[in-house]
N, C-alpha and C positions, 0 to 999 in steps of 0.2 A: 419544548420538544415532547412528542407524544411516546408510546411507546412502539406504535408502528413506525414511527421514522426512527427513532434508538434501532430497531430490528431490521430495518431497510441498512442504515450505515453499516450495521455489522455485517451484513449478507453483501454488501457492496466491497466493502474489504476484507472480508476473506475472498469472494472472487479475486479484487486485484493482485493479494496479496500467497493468491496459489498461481495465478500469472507470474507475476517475478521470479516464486519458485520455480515456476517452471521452463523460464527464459532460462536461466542460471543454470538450471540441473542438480540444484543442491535441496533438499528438502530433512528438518526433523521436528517431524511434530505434524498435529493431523490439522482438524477448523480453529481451532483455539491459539496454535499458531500460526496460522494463515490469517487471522482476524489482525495479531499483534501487527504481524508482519507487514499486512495493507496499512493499518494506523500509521507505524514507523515511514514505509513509505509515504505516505502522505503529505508526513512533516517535514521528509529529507527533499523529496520532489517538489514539494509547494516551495521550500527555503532556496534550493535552486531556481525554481520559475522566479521565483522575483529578484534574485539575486544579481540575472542574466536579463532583468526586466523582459522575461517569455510572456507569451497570452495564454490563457486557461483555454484548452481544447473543448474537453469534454468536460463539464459539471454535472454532478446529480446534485439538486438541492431538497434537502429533508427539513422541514419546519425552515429555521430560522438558521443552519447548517449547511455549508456548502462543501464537497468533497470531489477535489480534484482527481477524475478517473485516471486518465492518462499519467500526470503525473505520478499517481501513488503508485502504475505498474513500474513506470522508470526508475522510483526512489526505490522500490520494495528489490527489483532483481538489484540493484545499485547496493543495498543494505545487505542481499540475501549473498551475491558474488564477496563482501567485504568479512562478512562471518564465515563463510566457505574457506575463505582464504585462512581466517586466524586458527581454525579450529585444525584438529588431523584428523586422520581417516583411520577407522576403526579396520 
């Protein structure tokens, strides 16, 4: 994996992962946790898609790396609604 695809996946998941956020309505933290966040979803949304044996919508593939778009927005609000919920409101 080169360093433009390492920079592609990150810019790929922080977009999905400020989607979720922003399905949900719950947001703390600025790219760095939008980055986390798409990862996370990624893992929870891929584990799902095969779970339920789903089809991969949308792929972006970077090198030798494949990153389920769709998915990581579904897992990221899915992760971002489940922290929402544990945490309180200031």
């Amino acid at each position: 994996m080169s360093i433009v695809d390492f920079i592609l996946l990150l810019i790929i998941a922080g977009l999905c992962g400020a989607i979720g956020q922003a399905i949900t309505g719950f947001s703390r933290g600025g790219c760095l946790v939008s980055i986390a966040v798409g990862f996370i979803g990624a893992l929870i949304g891929g584990w799902i898609a095969r779970e339920m044996s789903l089809p991969e919508f949308f792929v972006v593939e970077a090198g030798t790396f494949t990153f389920p778009v769709v998915w990581s927005i579904i897992g990221s609000a899915l992760f971002v609604a489940v922290v929402s919920l544990l945490t309180r409101r200031r």
